[in-house]
N, C-alpha and C positions, 0 to 999 in steps of 0.2 A: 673410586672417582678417577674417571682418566684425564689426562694430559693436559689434553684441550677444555676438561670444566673448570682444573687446579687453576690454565692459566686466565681463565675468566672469573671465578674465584675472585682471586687476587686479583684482577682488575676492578673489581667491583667492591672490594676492602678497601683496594689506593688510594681509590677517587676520595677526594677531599681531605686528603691526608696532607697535615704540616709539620715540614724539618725544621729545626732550626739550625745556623750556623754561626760561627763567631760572626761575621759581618753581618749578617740582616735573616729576617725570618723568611723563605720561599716558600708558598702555597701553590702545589698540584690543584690546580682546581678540577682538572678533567682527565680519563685518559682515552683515548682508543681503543676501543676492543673487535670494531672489524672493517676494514676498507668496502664498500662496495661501490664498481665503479669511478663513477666520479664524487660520490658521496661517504661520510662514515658514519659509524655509530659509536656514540659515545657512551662509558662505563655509564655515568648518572642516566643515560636512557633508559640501558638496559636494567641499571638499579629500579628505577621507580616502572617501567612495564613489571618486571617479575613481581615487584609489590602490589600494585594492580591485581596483576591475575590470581595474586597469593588472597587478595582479601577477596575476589569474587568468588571465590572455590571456596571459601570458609564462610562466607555467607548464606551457600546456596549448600551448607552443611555435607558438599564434598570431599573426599579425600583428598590430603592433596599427597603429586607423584613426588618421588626422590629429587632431592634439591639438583642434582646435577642434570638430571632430566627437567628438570622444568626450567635449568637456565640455558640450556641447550633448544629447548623447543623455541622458547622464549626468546633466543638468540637468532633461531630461523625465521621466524614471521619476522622479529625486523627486518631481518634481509630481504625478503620477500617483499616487503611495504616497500621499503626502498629502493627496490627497484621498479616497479610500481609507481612509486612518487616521481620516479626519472622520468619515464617513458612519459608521465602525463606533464611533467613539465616542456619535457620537449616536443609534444605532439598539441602543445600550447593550453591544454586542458583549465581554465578557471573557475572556480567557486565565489560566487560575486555574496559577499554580506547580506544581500538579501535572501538568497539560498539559502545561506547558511540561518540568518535565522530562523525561516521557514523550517529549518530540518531539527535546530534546538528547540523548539515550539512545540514539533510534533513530538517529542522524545517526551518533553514535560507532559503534553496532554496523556500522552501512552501509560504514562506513571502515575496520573489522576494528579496533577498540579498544577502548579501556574508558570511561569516561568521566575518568576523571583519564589517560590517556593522552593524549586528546583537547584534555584543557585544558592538557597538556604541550608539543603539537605548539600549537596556538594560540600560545603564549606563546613559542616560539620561533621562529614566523612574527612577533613582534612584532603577534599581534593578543590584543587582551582580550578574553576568556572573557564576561565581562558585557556587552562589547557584544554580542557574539556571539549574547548568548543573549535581548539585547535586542532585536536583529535575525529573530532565528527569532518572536520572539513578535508583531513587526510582521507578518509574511509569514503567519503564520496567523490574523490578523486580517484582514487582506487575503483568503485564501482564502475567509473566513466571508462575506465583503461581497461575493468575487465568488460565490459560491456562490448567496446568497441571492440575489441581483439577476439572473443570467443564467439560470438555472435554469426563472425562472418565466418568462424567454421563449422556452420551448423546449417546441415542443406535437409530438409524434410521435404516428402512428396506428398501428394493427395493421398497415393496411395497408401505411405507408410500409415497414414493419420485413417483412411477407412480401414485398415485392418487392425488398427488398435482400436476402434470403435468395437469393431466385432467380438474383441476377447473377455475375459468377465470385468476386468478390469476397468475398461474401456466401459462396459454399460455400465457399471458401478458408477464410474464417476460421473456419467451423464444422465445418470439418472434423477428424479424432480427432487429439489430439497424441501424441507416442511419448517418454517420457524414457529416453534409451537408453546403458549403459557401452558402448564398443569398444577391442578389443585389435587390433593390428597387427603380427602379426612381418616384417620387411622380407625380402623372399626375390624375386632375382632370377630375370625370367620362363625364362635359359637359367643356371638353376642343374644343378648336378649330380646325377645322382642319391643319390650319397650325402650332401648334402647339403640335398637333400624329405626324405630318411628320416632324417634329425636332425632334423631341422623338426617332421614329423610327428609323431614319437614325443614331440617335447618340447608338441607340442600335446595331444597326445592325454595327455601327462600334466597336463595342466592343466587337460583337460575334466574326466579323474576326479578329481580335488579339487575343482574347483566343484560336479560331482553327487553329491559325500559329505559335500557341506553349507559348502563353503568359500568365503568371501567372494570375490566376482569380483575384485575390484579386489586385493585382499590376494595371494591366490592370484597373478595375471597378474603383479604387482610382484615379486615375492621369484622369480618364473622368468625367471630370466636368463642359463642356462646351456645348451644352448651360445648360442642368442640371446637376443637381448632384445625385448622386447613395446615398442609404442609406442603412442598414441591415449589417450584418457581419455574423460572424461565429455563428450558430445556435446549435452548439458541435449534441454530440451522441443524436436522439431523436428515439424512434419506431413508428413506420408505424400510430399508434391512436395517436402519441402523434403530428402527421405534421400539420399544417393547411391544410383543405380540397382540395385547389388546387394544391396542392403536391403529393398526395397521390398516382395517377393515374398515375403521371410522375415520381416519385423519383424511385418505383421498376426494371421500364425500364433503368434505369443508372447503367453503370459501373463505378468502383471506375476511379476517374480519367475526369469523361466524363462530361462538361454541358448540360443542358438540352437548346431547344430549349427555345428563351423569350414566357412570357404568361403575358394574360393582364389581370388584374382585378381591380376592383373600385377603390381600392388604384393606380394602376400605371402601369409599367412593371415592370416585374418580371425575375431574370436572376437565375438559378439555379447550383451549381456546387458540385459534388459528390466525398466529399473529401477518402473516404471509410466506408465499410459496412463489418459485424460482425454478426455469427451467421445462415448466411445462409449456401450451405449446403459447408461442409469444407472438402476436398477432400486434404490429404497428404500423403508423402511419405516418407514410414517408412523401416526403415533398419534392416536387421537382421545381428546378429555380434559379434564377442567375442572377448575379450582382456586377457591382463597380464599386469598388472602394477606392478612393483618393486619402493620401497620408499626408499627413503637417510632417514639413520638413524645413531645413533650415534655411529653406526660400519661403517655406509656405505654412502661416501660421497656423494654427487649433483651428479657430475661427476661421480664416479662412478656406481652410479645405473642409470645414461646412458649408459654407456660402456655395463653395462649388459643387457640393452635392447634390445641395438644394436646387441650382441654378440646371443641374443634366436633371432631375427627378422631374422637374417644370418642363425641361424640352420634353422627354418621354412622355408626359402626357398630353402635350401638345399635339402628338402624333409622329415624333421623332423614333426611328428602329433601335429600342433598349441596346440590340445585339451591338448593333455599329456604333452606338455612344461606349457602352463597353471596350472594345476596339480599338476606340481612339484613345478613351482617357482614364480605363479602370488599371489600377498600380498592382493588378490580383495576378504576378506571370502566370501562376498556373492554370489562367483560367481566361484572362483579356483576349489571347488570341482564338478561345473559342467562343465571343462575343459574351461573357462572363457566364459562359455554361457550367452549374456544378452539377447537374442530373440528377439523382434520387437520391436524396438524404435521410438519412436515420436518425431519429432523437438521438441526443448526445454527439451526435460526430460533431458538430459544430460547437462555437464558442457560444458561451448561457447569452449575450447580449443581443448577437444575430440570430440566436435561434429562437429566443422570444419572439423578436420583431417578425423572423420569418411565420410564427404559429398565428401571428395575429392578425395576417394581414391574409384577404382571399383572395382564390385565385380568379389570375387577369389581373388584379391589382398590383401596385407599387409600393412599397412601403415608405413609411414615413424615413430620412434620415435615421440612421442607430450610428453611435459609438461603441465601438469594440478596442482590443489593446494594440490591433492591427492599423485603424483608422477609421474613415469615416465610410459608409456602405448606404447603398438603397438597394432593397431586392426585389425582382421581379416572380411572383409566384405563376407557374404553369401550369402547377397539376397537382392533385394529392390523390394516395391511393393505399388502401391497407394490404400490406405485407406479414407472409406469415414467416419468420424468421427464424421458427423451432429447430431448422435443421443446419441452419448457419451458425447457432448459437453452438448447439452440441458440438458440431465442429469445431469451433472457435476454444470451447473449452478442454477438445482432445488435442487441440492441435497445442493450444500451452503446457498440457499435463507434459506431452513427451518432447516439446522442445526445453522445457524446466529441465525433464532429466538428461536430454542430451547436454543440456546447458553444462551441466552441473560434471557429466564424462570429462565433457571439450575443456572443462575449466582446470579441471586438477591435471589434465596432460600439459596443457597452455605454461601452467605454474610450473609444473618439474622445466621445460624448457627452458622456459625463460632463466631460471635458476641455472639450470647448466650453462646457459651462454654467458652469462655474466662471470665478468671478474668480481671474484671474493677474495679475500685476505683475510681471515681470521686472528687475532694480534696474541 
């Protein structure tokens, strides 16, 4: 053990160590163990992180490294957070309580809980809910700072992204994924024949309940007489990743549709095609302009609907959408082009305007809608189906290899910034 473990070590035994002396009892309650910056870290930090990671590595039935290695590693990521916590306090960065629930919510659903479920299991792991949740709120401050900082040193061209298309890699990933049920009844290859024609018949009753409208899964489960079905959900896999007697039959399926039974050495085989992603994607895109006006603290809820309501009336009086836009839509990015947004794609927009926008045809106005932005009427111009297959592939090569630049730029970012910083180690 070298120097620098002993004397962390020993900072991490002192902590909460009591003397006593003739006059009165003094308690150390805390000590120092490294300056960073404007900020430190204190022994009971680093005591209860090392206990943390000690119990997730023993959990996940890992080995765990040599103790002075692990208070050492264990020593650097704080440092590293906390420098990280600086940057984002002073470049104003905040996590408002509602984020943060939003983010404990998702953690609990992720784990198949509830949220008081979640603070049940905490609590009898002996960990506290508040630190916990103080802790998610560091990490997504952290992602904010890496975000914002690695981000912008990450320059990709069309062309690096068409030439990663071209390599196997590249069509691998873009190639159509399949989310696919399978049923299995086990049937040996020198079974009998009067036992295929059990098989079969118990097959062939399963197909006609699936094609009279009957849940795949529901139907294949509750048939267990005289065998039983085995396999389940196989989730998202690509065309290489099927087993070979799939391969020939999954692309002939529509989402929705089973495939006829197929027999192989293992048994029968029942196929059902829960849906498929990425092939070609063919939508229907709307052209369209609004005006939104926002309640603000001249102008209440209510009335920046009246005022909605009251341009929606001029507009169809015969008044130019574009120039009512112009004057009084609060949309900058969009008012001075008399609320032109052009051709939109399902999804891009927010679920309340793009209802209102699906329902309304074109030439028409829509009814007032509330959004989180404020109150809107759209003018629809145009619809048109777009085929998107080559946008999408793109869109999906262009994240594979900005992830992994991400990820280069990130750990160079981190040695940085670590070396600019003042450290103390105590």
């Amino acid at each position: 053990m070298n120097i620098r473990t002993l004397l962390l070590s020993a900072a991490l035994t002192g902590a909460m160590l009591i003397t006593t002396t003739a006059h009165a009892a003094t308690e150390i309650v805390d000590q120092v163990v490294a300056i960073v910056d404007d900020d430190v870290i204190m022994a009971s930090e680093l005591r209860e992180r090392v206990s943390a990671v000690t119990a997730n590595l023993e959990a996940r039935n890992m080995k765990l490294p040599p103790e002075d290695q692990l208070i050492r590693d264990t020593l650097d990521r704080l440092i590293l957070e906390s420098i990280q916590i600086q940057m984002g306090t002073r470049a104003g960065v905040r996590i408002s309580d509602e984020q943060l629930n939003e983010a404990v919510n998702r953690i609990a659903a992720q784990n198949r809980m509830s949220l008081e479920q979640f603070r049940k299991v905490l609590e009898t792991q002996g960990q506290s809910y508040d630190a916990v949740r103080e802790q998610v709120r560091r990490e997504m401050i952290i992602q904010r700072v890496q975000a914002g900082n690695v981000n912008q040193r990450i320059q990709i061209t069309e062309q690096e992204v068409g030439n990663f298309m071209t390599t196997q890699e590249g069509q691998a990933l873009t190639q159509p994924e399949f989310h696919l049920l399978h049923a299995v009844m086990p049937i040996a290859p020198d079974a009998s024949d009067r036992t295929i024609a059990a098989a079969t018949a118990q097959v062939d009753d399963v197909m006609k309940r699936i094609r009279a409208g009957g849940q795949f899964q529901q139907v294949v489960e509750s048939s267990t007489q005289p065998y039983k079905f085995s396999g389940g959900d196989l989730g998202w896999r690509k065309l290489d990743d099927l087993p070979s007697l799939f391969t020939e039959i999954v692309p002939k399926l529509s989402p929705g549709q089973t495939a006829d039974p197929v027999r192989s050495e293992a048994g029968f085989h029942i196929i059902f095609l829960e849906g498929v992603r990425g092939l070609d994607q063919v939508v229907t895109q709307t052209k369209a302009r609004h005006i939104l006006v926002k309640p603000s603290e001249i102008m209440t809820d209510d009335q920046a609907r009246d005022l909605i309501a009251q341009l929606r009336a001029r507009a169809l009086a015969g008044e130019d959408f574009a120039d009512l836009a112009r004057e009084y839509s609060e949309d900058i990015g969009s008012a001075q082009e008399g609320g032109e947004l052009g051709w939109t794609t399902p999804g891009q927009m927010v679920p309340e305007f793009e209802a209102a926008m699906s329902e309304t045809a074109v030439d028409q106005i829509s009814q007032p809608v509330r959004s989180q932005f404020g109150w809107h009427i759209i003018k629809v111009e145009g619809r048109r189906e777009e085929d998107m297959t080559n946008q999408a592939s793109r869109a999906r090569a262009m994240d594979y290899v900005h992830n992994r630049k991400y990820q280069e730029e990130l750990d160079a970012w981190l040695r940085q910034i670590r070396d600019e910083a003042f450290v103390d180690i105590k």
